[in-house]
Backbone bond lengths (Angstrom), bond angles and torsions (degrees), N, CA, C in turn:
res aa  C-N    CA-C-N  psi(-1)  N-CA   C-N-CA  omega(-1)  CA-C   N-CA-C  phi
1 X - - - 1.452 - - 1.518 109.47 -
2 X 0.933 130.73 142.42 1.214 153.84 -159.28 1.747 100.40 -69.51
3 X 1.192 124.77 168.50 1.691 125.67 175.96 1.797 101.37 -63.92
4 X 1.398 109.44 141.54 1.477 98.41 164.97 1.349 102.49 -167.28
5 X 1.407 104.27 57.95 1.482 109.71 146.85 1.742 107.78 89.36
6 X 1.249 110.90 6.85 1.553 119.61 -160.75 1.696 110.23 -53.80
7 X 1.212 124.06 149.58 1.780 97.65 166.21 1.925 83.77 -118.48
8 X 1.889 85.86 151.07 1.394 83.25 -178.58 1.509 112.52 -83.71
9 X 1.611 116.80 158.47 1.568 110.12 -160.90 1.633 102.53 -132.84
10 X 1.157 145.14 91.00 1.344 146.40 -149.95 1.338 114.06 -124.49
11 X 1.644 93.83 104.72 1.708 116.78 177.43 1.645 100.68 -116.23
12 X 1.552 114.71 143.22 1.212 135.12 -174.54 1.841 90.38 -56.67
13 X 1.511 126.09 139.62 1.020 126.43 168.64 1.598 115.95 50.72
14 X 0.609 129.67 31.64 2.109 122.89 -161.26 1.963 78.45 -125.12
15 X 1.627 108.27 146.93 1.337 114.13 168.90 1.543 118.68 -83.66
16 X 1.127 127.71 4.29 1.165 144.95 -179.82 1.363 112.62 -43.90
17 X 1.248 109.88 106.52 1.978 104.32 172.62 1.502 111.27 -73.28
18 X 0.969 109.61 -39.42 1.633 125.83 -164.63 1.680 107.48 159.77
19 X 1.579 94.12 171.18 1.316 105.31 -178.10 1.409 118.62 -126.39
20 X 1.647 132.63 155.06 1.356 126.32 -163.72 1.409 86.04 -122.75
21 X 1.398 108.29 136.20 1.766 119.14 172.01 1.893 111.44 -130.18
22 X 1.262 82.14 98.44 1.505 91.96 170.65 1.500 127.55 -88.88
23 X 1.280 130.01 157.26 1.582 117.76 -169.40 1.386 116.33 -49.94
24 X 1.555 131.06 -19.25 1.537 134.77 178.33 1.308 127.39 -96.70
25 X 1.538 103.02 -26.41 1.188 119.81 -166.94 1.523 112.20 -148.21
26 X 1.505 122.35 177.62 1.593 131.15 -160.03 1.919 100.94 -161.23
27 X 1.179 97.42 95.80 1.568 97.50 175.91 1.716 104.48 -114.69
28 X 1.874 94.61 149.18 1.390 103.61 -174.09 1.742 83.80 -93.40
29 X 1.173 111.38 165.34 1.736 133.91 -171.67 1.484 95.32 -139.26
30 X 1.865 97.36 126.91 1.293 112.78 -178.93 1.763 88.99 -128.34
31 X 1.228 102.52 177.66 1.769 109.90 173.14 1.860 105.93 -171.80
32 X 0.943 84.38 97.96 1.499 106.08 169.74 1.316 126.32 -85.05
33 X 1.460 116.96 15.85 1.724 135.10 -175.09 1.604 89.43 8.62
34 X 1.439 116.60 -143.84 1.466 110.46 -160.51 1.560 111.65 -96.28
35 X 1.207 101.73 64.37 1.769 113.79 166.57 1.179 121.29 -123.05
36 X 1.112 137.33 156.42 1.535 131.56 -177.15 1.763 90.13 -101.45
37 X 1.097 117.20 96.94 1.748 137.47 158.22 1.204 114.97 13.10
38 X 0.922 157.60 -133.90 2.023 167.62 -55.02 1.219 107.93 -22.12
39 X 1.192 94.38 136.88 2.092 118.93 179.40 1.787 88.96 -123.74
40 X 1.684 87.96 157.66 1.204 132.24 161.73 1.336 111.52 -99.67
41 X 1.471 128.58 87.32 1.463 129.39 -176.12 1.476 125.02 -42.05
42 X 1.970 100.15 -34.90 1.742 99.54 -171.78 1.502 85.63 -84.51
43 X 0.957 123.03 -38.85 1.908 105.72 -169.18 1.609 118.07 -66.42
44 X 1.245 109.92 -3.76 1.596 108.97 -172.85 1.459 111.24 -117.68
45 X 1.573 106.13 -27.10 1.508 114.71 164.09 1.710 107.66 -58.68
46 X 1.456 116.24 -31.24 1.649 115.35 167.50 1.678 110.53 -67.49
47 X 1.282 113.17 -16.61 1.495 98.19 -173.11 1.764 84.58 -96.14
48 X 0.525 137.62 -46.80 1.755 151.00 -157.18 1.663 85.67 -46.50
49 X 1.560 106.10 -79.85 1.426 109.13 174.90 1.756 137.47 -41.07
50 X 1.423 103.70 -33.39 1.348 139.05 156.63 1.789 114.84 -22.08
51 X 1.749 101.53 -79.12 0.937 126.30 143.38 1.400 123.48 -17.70
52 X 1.490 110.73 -83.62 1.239 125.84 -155.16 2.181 97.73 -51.37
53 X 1.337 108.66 -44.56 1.612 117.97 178.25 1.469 99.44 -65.30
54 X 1.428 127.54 -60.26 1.608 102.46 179.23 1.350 131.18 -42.31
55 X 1.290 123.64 -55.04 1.290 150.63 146.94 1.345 102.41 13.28
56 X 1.448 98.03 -86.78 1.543 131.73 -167.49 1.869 98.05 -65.96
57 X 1.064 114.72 -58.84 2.031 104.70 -173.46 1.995 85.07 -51.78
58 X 0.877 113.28 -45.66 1.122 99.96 -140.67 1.369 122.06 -86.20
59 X 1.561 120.73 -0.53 1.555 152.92 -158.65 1.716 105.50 -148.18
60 X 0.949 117.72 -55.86 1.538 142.61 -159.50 1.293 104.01 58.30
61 X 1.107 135.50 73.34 1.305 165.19 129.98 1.270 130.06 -91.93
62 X 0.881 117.55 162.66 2.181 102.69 -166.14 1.860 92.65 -148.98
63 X 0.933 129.32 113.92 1.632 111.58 176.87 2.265 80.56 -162.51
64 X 1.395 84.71 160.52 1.693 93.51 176.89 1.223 110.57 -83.22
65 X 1.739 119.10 151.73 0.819 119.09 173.42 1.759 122.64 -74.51
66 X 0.922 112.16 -164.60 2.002 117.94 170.79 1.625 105.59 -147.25
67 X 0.821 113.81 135.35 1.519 145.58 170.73 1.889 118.18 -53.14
68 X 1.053 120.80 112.37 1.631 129.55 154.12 1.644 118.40 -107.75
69 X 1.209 105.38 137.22 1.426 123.80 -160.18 1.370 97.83 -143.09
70 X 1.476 111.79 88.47 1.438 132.67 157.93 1.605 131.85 -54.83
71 X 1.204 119.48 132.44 1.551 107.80 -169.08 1.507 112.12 -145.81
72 X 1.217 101.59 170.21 2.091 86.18 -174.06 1.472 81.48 -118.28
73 X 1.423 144.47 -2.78 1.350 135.26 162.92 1.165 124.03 -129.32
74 X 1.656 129.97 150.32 1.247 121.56 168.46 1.588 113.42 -74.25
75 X 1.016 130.35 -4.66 1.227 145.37 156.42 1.242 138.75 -30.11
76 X 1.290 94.62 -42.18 1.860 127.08 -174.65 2.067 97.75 -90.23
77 X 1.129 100.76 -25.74 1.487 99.05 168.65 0.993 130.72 -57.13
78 X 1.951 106.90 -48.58 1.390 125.34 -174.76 1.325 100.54 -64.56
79 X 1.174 137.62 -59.92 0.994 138.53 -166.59 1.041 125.38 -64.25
80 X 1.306 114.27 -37.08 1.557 108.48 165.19 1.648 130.41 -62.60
81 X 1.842 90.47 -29.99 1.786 84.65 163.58 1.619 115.76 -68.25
82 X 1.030 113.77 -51.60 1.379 118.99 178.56 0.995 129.56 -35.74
83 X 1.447 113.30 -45.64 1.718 122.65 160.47 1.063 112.32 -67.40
84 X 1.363 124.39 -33.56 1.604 110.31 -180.00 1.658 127.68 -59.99
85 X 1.151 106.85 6.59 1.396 115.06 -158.44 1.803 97.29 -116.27
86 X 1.944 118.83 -1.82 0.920 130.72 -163.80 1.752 107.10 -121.73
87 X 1.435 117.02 -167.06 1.558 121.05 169.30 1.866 87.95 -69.54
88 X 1.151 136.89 -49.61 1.226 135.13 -168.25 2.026 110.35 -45.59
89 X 0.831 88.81 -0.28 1.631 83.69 -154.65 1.912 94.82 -56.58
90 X 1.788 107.62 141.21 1.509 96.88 153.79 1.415 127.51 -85.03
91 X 0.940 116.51 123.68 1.657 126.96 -178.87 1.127 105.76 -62.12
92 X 1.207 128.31 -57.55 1.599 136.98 -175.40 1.446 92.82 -61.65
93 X 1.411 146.88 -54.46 1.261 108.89 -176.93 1.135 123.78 -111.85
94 X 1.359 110.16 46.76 1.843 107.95 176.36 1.900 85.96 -156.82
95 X 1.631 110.08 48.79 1.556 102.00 155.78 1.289 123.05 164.99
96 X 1.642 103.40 -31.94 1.530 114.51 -157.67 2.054 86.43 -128.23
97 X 1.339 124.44 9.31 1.080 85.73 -164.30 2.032 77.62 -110.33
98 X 1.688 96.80 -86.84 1.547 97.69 -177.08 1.709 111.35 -103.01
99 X 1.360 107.33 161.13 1.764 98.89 166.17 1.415 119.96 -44.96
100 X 1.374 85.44 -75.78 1.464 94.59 176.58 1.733 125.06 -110.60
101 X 1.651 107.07 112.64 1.345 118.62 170.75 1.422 128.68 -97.29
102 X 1.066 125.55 103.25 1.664 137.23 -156.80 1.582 86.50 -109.69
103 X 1.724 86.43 134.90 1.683 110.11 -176.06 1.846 92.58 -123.81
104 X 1.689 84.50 118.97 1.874 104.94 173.31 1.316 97.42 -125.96
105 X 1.586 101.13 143.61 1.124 110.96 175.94 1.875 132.41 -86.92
106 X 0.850 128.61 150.75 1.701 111.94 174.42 0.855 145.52 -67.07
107 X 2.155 121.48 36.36 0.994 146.25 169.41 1.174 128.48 -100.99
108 X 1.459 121.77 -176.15 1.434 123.36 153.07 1.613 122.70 -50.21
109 X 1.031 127.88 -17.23 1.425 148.81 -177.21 1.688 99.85 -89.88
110 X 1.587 98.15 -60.22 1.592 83.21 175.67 1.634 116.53 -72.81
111 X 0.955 126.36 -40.04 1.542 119.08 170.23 1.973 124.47 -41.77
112 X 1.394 97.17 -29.28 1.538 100.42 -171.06 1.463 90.20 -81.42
113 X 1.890 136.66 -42.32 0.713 109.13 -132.97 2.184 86.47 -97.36
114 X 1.105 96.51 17.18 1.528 95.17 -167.91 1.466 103.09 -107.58
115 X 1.496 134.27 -18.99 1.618 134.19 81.15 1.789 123.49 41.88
116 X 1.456 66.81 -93.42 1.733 71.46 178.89 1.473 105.70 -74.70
117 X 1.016 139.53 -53.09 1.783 148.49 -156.70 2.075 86.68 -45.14
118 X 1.666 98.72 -44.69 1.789 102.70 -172.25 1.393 111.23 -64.46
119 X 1.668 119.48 -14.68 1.722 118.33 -166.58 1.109 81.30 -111.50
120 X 1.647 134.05 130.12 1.393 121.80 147.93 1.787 111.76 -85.77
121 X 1.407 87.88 -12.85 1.731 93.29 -165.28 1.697 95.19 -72.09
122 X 0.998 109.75 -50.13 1.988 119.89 174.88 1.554 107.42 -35.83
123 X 1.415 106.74 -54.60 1.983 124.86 -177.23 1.623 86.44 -77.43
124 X 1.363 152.18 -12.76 1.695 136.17 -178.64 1.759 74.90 -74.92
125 X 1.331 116.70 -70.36 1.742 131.80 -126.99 1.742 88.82 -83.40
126 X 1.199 118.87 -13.63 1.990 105.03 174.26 1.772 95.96 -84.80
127 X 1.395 123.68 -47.39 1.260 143.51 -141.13 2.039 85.23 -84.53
128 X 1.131 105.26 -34.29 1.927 95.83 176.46 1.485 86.05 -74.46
129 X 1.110 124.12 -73.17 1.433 123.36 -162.02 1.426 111.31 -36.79
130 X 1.155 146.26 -73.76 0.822 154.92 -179.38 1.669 122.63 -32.24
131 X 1.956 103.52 -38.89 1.515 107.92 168.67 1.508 124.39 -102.46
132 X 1.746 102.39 34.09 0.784 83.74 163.42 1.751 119.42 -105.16
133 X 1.000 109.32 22.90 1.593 133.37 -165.34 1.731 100.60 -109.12
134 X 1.880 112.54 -30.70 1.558 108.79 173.07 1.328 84.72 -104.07
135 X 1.801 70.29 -160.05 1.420 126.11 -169.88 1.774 105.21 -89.50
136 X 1.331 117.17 120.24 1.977 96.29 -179.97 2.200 92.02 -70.93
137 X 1.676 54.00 159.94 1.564 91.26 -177.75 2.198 103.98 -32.89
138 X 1.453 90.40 170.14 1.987 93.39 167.20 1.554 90.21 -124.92
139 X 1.449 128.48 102.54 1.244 127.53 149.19 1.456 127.01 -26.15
140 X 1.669 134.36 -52.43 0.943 151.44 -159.35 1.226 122.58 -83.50
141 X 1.894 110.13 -1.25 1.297 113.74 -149.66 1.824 101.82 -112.89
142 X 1.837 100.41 144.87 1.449 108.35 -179.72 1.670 122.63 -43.77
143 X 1.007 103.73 17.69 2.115 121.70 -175.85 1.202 101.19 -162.97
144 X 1.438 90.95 135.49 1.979 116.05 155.16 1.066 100.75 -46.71
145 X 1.383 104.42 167.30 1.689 95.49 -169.56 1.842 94.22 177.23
146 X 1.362 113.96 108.64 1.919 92.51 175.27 1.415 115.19 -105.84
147 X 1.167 119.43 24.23 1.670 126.75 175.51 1.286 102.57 174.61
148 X 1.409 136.04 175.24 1.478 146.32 -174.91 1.790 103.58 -156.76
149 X 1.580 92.17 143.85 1.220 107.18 176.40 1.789 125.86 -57.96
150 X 0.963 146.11 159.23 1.427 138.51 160.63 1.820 116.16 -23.66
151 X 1.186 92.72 -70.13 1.618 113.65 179.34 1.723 91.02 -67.64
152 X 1.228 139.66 18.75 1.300 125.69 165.78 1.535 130.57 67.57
153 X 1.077 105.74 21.49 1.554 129.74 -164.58 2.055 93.48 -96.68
154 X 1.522 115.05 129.29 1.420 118.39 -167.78 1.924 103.26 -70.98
155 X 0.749 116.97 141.71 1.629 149.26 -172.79 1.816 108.63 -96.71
156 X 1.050 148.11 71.04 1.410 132.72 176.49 1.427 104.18 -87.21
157 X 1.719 97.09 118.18 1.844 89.06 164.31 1.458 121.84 -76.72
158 X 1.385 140.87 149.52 0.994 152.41 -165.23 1.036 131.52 -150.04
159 X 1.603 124.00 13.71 1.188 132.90 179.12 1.728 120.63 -91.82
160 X 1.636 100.08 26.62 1.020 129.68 138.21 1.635 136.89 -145.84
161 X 1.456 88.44 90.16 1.635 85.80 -158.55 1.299 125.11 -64.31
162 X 1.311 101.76 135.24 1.081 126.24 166.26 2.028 135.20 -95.35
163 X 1.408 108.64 121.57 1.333 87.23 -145.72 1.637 100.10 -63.79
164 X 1.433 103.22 -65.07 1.818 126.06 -175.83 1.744 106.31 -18.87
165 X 1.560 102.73 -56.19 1.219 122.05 -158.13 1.521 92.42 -67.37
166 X 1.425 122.03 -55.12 1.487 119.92 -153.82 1.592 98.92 -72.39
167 X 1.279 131.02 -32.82 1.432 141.36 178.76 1.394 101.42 -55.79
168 X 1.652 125.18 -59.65 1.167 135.49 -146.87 2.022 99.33 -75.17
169 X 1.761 95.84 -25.75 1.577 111.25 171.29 1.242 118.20 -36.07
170 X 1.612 93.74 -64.72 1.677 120.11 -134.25 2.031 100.97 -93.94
171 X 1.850 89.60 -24.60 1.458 93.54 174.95 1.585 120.13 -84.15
172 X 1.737 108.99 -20.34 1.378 107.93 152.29 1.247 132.77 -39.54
173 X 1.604 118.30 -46.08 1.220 103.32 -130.49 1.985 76.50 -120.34
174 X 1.180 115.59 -2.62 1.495 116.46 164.90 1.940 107.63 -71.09
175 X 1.254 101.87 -43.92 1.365 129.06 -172.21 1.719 106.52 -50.85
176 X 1.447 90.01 -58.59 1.465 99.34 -166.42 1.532 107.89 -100.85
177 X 1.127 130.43 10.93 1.322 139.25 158.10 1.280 97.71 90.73
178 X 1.286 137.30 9.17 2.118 122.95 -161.30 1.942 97.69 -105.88
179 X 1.346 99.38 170.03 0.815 124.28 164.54 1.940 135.15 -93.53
180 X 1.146 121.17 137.08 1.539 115.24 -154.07 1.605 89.96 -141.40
181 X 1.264 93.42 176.78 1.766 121.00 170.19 1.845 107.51 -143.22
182 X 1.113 110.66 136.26 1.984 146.50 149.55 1.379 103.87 -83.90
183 X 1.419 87.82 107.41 1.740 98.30 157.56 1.970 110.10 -101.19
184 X 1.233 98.21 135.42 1.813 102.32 -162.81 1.550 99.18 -141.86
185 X 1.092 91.47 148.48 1.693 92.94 160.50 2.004 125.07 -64.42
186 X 1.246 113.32 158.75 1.788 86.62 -167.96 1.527 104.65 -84.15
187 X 1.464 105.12 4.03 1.774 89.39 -177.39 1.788 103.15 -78.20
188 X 1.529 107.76 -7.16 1.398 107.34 -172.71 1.679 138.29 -98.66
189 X 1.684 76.50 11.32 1.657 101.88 -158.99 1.293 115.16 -86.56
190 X 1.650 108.21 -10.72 1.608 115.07 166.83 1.394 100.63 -92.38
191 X 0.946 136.92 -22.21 1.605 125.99 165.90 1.274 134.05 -44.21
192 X 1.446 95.17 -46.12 1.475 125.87 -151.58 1.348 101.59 -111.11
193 X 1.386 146.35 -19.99 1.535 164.70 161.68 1.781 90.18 -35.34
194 X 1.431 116.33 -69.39 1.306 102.22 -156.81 1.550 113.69 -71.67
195 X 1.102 107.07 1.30 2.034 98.84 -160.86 1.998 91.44 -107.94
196 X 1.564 119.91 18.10 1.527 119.89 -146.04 1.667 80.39 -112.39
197 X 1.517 109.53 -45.06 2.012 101.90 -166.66 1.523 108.95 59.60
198 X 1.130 110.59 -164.98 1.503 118.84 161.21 1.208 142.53 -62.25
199 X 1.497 117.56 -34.68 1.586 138.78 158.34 1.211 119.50 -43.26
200 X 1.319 122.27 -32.68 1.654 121.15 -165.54 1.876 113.19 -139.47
201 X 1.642 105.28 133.23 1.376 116.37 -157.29 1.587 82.56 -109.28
202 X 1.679 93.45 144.67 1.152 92.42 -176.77 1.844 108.57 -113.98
203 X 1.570 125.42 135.12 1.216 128.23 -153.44 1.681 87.52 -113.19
204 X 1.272 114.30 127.13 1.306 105.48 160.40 1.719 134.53 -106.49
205 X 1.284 146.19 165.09 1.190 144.30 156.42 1.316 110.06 -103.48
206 X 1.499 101.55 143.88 1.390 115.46 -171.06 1.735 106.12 -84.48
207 X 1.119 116.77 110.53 1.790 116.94 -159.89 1.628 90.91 -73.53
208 X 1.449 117.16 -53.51 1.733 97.66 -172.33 2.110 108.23 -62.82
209 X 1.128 98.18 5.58 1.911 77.93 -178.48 1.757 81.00 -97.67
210 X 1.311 120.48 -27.35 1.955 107.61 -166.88 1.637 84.45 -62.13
211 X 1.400 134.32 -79.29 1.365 122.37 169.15 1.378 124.86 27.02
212 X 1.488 92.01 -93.82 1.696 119.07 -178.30 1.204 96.04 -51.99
213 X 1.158 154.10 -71.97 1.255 166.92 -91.78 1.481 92.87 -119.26
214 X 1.294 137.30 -85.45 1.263 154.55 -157.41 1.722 114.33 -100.35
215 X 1.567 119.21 -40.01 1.600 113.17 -174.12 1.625 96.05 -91.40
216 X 1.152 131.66 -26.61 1.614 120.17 -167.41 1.207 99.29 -65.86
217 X 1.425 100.89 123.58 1.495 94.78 162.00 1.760 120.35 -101.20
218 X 1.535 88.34 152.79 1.496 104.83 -179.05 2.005 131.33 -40.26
């Protein structure tokens, strides 16, 4: 991936490349080029915390950080859900490490979408757009959920994946027997095809109209 502003962040043993701190937010940066990861939970919970004190001298603000998990394949995704559902599962990133761990890849694709992760206001103005075609979300309901189908069936957007969240999805709706939909970008829809089975429809966005729409500039 290209330079983007990283600061370097250096804990004894921790996989941590560095971390990106934007005015809203503070993510730790991992990169697992084409390996499927393993962490040491107590050594990264020290960088986690690490973080959390720079943060604060340096803003005086105190809020947790969130997790990026760099990859040279979408490949390394599948698999990691897949294992999670096994003795393989990573703990550190599907519970004990950050809320939210978003997996970008080491392309042009991952750069835009790491991009967006920096605009939340960009992710407000796709995320209206997008409902206005559903159903809003059901707050009340046994699953996360960020919009619902007509027939009322839960909607997870995902066109920034998230690992915890998308696991915590897919194990709902195995759990509770229902049927759901993933909204993704379409470069992500072969990724995400195998971990879907029968339970889950997959919705795509057309990435060259987000482009037009949001990267052209004026």
């Amino acid at each position: 991936m290209k330079e983007l502003g990283l600061e370097m962040i250096k804990v004894h043993g921790s996989r941590m490349v560095g971390s990106l701190m934007t005015p809203s937010h503070t993510f730790a940066v991992f990169n697992g080029m084409d390996a499927v990861p393993t962490f040491d939970t107590q050594i990264e919970q020290r960088g986690k915390i690490m973080l959390q004190n720079i943060r604060y001298m340096r803003t005086g603000a105190s809020h947790t950080p969130d997790g990026i998990l760099l990859s040279d394949q979408w490949a390394v995704m599948t698999t990691l859900l897949k294992d999670a559902k096994t003795y393989k599962k990573e703990h550190f990133l599907f519970g004990e490490g950050y809320e939210h761990f978003y997996f970008l890849t080491n392309d042009y694709h991952g750069e835009t979408l790491l991009w967006l992760l920096c605009h939340p206001d960009v992710i407000g103005q796709l995320n209206a757009m997008l409902l206005q075609e559903l159903q809003p979300p059901c707050r009340n309901a046994f699953i996360e959920n960020d919009a619902r189908t007509d027939a009322g069936a839960p909607i997870l957007f995902c066109y920034l994946p998230d690992l915890p969240r998308l696991f915590r999805f897919l194990s709902a709706l195995e759990l509770l027997q229902m049927k759901g939909a993933i909204l993704c970008f379409d470069f992500q829809a072969d990724a995400l095809q195998p971990l879907c089975g029968d339970k889950v429809v997959l919705q795509t966005i057309d990435f060259a109209e987000f482009e037009r729409r949001f990267l052209t500039l004026p």
